[in-house]
C-alpha positions in Angstrom: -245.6 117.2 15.3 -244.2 116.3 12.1 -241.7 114.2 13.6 -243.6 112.2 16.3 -246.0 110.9 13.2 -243.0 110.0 11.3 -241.5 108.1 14.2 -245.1 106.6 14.8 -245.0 105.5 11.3 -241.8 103.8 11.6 -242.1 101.8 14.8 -245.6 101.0 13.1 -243.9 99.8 10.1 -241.0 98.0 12.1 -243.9 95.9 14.4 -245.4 95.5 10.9 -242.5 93.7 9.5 -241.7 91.7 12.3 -244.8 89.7 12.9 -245.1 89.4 8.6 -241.0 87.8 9.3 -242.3 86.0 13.0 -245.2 84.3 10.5 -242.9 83.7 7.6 -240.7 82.0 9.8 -243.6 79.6 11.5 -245.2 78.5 8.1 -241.8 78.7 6.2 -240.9 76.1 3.2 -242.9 74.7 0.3 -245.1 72.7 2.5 -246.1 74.1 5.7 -249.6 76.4 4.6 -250.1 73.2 2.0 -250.3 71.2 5.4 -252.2 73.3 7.3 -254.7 74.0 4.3 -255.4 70.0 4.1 -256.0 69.8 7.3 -258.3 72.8 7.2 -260.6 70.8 5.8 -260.5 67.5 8.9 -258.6 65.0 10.5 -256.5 63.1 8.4 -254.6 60.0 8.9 -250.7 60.3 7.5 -251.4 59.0 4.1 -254.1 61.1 3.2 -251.8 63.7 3.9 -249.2 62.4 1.7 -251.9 62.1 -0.8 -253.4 65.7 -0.2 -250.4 67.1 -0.6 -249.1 66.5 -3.5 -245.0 65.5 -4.2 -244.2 65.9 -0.4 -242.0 62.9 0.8 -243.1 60.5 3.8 -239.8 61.6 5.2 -240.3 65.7 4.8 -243.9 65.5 5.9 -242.8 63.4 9.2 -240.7 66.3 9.7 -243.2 68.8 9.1 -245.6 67.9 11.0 -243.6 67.6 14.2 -242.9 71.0 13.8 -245.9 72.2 13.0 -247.0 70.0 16.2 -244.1 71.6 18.1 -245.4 75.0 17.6 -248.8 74.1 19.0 -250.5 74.4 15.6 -251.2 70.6 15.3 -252.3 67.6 17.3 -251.1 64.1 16.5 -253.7 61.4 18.2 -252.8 58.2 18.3 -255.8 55.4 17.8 -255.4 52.2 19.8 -256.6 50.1 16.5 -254.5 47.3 14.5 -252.5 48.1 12.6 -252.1 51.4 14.7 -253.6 54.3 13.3 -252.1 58.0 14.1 -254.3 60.9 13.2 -253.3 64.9 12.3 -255.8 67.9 13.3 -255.6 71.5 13.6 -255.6 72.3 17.0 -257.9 75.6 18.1 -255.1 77.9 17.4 -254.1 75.9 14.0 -257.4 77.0 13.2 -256.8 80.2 13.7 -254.6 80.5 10.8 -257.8 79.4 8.4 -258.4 83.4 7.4 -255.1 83.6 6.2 -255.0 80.2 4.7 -258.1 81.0 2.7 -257.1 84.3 1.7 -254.1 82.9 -0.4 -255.8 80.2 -1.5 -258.5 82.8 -3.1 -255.4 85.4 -4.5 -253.9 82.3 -5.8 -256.9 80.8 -7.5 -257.8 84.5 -8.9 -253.7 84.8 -9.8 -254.1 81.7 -11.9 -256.9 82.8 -14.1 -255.3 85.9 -14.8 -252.7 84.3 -16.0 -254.8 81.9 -17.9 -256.7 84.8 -19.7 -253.4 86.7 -20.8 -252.6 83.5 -22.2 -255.2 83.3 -24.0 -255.6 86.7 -25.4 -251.7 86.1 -27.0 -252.0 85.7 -30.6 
């Protein structure tokens, strides 16, 4: 008995690891989740994105975003205005990832004022 838990346990643990590397891969880099999280919060048109997220270059978030399109986790709409004006949005399954977004926004924000109170609390 012993031994089919233990085997449970690690083809449990493998599938674990897996999708944690298949998601790593998707939202890999510096800028990907800071993207997504931007867009979390609406459409935006390509320099409110360069604005929202902050030191990216026109050139890296071009890039970005075609992958992130790519991967079916954005939509790029283009308006027929002058001068032409393209827009970014989460798609349904984009949205998807807003748990997790919000979750590390949340650690991170708590992370910070730890960090902030040991600080502090140094003579």
């Amino acid at each position: 008995m012993m031994a089919q838990t233990e085997h449970h346990d690690k083809s449990a643990c493998a599938a674990h690891h897996l999708a944690i590397r298949d998601t790593m891969d998707l939202l890999s880099g510096k800028w990907k989740v800071r993207i997504i999280g931007s867009l979390g919060f609406g459409k935006k048109r390509f320099m409110e994105l360069i604005h929202d997220v902050e030191g990216i270059a026109a050139k890296m978030l071009s890039k970005e975003l075609q992958e992130l399109e790519q991967n079916g986790l954005v939509t790029r709409t283009v308006k027929n205005t002058k001068p032409i004006t393209v827009e970014y949005e989460l798609t349904a399954y984009g949205s998807t990832l807003h748990p997790l977004i919000n979750e590390m926004a949340a650690w991170g924000a708590q992370h910070r004022k730890k960090l902030k109170q040991e600080m502090s609390a140094k003579p």
